[in-house]
C-alpha positions in Angstrom: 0.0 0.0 0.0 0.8 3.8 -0.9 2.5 5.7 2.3 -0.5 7.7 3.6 0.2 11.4 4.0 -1.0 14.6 3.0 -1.8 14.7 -0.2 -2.3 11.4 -1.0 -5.4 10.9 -3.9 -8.3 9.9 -2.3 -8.4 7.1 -4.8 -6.0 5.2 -3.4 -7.6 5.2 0.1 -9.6 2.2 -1.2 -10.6 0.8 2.1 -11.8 4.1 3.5 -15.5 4.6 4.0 -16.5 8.0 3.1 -18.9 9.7 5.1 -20.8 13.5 5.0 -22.6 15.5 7.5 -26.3 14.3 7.3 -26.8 18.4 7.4 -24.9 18.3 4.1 -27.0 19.5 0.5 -27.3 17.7 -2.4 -25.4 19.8 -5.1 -21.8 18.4 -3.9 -19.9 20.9 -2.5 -19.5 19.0 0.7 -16.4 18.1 2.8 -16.2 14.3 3.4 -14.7 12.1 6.0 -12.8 8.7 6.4 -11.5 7.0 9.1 -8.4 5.1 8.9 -5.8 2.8 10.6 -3.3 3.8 13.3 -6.1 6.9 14.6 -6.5 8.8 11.6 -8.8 10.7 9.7 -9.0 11.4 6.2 -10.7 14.1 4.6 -11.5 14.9 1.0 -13.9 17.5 -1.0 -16.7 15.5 -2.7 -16.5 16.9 -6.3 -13.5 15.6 -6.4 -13.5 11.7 -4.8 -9.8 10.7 -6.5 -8.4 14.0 -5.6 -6.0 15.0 -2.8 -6.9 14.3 0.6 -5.7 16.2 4.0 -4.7 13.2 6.5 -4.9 14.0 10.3 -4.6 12.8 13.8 -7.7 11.7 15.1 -7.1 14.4 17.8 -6.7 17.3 15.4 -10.4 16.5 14.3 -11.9 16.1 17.6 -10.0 19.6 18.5 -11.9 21.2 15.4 -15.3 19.6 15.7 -15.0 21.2 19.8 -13.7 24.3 18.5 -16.5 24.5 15.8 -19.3 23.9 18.2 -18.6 26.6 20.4 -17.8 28.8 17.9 
């Protein structure tokens, strides 16, 4: 398997299992999510599925999600 990092085409995430806010519209303009081995969380745009995605600590998200919600 490909070295996941940064960057990496979404496309070759095959195992992920993409998932979208419920909240999110149907036009497809929405931010998706995967969660993979070793704690980490993959994250893509949905117009573009095989494009680059932004890898981070599962940490980093749950920091964001907090910081979103009490925004």
């Amino acid at each position: 398997m490909t070295k996941i990092r940064n960057g990496t085409p979404a496309g070759l995430l095959g195992a992920a299992r993409w998932g979208k806010s419920s909240y999110s519209g149907a036009v497809g303009n929405c931010v998706e999510l995967a969660w993979l081995a070793g704690g980490h969380v993959a994250v893509r745009n949905s117009r573009d599925p095989n494009g680059p995605a932004l890898i981070h600590a599962h940490t980093g998200i749950e920091a964001l999600v907090a910081a979103v919600k009490n925004w």
